[in-house]
N, C-alpha and C positions, 0 to 999 in steps of 0.2 A: 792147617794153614797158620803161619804165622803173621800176628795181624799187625806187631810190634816187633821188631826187629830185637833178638834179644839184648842186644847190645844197649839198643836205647831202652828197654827195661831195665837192665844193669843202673845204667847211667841213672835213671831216674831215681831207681830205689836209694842208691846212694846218696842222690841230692835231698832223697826226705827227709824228715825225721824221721828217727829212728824208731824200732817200735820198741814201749815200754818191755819189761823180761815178762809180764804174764800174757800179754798179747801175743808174743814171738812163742810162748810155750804154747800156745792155741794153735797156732801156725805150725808149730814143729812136732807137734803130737800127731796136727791131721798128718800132716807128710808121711810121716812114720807111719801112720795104721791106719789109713782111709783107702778101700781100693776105688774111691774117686777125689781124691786131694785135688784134681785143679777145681773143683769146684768151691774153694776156698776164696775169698777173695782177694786175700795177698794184701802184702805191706803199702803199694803207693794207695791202690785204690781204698782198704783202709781209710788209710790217714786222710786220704779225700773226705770219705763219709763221715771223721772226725770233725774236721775243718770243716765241714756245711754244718752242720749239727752244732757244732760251739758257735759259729756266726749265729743258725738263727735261734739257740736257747729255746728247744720247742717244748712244749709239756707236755703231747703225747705221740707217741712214734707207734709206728705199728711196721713188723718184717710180716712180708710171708716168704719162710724157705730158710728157717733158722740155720740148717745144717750144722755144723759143731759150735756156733756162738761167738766165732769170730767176728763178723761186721755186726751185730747186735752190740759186742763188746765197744766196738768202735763210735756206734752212735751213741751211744746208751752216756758216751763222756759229757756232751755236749745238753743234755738234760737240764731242766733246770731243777731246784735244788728240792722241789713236792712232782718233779717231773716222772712220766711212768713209761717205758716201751713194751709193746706186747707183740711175745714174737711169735709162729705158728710154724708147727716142724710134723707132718706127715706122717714120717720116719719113728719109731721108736728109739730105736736104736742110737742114731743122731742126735732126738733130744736126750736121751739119758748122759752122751758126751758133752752137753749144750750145758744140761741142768748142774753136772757137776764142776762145769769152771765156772757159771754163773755165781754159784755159791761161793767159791772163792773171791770171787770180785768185790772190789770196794763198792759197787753201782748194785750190789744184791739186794737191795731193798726196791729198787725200779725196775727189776727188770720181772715181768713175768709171761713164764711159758705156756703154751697151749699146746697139746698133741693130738692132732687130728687133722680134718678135711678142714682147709681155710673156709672154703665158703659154707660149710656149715657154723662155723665158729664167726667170723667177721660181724654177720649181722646179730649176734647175743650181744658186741663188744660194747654197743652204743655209746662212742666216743666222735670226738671230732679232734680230726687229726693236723696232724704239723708237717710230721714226713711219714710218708709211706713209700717202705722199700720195696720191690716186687722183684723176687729173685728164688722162683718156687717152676712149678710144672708149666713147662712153655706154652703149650698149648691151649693153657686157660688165662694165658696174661689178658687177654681182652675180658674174658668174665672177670678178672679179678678187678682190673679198670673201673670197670663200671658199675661192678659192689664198692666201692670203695670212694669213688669220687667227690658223689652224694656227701660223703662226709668229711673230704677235706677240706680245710678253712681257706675263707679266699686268701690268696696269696703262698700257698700251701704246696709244697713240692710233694711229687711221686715219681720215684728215681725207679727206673726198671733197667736190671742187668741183662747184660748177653745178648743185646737186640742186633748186635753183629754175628751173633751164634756160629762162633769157627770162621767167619767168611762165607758161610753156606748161604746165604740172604745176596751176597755179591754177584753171585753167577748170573749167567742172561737165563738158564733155566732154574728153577729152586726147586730141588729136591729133597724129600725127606722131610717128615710132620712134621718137626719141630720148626726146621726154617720155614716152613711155610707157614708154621704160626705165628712166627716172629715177624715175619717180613709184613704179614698183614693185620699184627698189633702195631706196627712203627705206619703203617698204613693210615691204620685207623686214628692213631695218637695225631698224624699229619692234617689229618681233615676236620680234629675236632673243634669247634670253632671256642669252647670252654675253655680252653689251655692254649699257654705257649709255651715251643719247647727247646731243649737244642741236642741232638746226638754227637755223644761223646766219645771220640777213637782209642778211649781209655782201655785197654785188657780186652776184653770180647766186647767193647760198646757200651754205653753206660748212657743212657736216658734221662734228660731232666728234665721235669714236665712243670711248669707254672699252672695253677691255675687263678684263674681270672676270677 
């Protein structure tokens, strides 16, 4: 299902900024040799998570769901200048693509990888965080919530992608684990009285969660 009419993605991308040449090389590399490229996050939503990230100048970020290093790339701008993000990639594979444009980056000195299971890794991090991305294995978005909450700072965003998952969360029945994970993280995110938030019909749905 198309959740954005491609036309108005067209239109939009174009209204962006543009994206830097090593960003779009992030982008056009997964394209080219990922046999799951849409899970990239692409140029608007990008520049989105650029533009949250430079407004709130946060000193530490934390991704779970690195995948090739493109939206890490993207917040990782917005750092402040002793700022660090820590991202968490499953995947070998993904971070070995992750770790090699990280290293080109001018932000290489902020940015560092972990390869492994997040919720083993999260709780060693002991950090308190700024933004927390959540954009890893759907099914554990609510464990990952509430490893992580605990340590956001008040006033502290936790953006979780996909919570529209295809449109699969839309039907009057929900089928299939994932949406059914989704449907009952964006559930649970509804009822927490800790946070306030707002969903975003951005790409697959885009999460912004305040905490209080």
């Amino acid at each position: 299902m198309d959740l954005v009419h491609p036309l108005a993605e067209q239109y939009a991308a174009f209204y962006s900024s543009p994206e830097n040449e090593f960003i779009r090389e992030v982008s056009v590399h997964t394209k080219q040799t990922h046999p799951h490229a849409q899970m990239l996050s692409g140029h608007v939503q990008g520049s989105f998570l650029t533009i949250l990230s430079t407004l709130l100048q946060p000193q530490r970020i934390l991704e779970i769901g690195t995948f090739t290093g493109y939206s890490a790339l993207c917040l990782a701008k917005g750092l402040k200048s002793d700022g660090l993000i820590h991202t968490i990639e499953l995947r070998a594979d993904d971070a070995a693509t992750a770790n090699r444009f990280f290293r080109q980056s001018p932000h290489k000195e902020k940015i560092i990888l972990h390869i492994g299971n997040a919720k083993d890794i999260i709780p060693a991090l002991n950090e308190n965080w700024d933004i927390v991305f959540i954009d890893a294995d759907k099914t554990a978005y609510i464990d990952y919530y509430e490893l992580i909450l605990p340590c956001v700072k008040q006033n502290g965003l936790i953006i979780a992608d996909n919570v529209l998952f295809h449109g699969e969360v839309l039907t009057e029945i929900i089928n299939g684990k994932n949406a059914i994970a989704i449907h009952a993280f964006n559930m649970h995110v509804k009822n927490d009285r800790r946070v306030e938030q707002v969903l975003l019909t951005m790409r697959d749905g885009l999460s912004i969660i305040r905490k209080l």
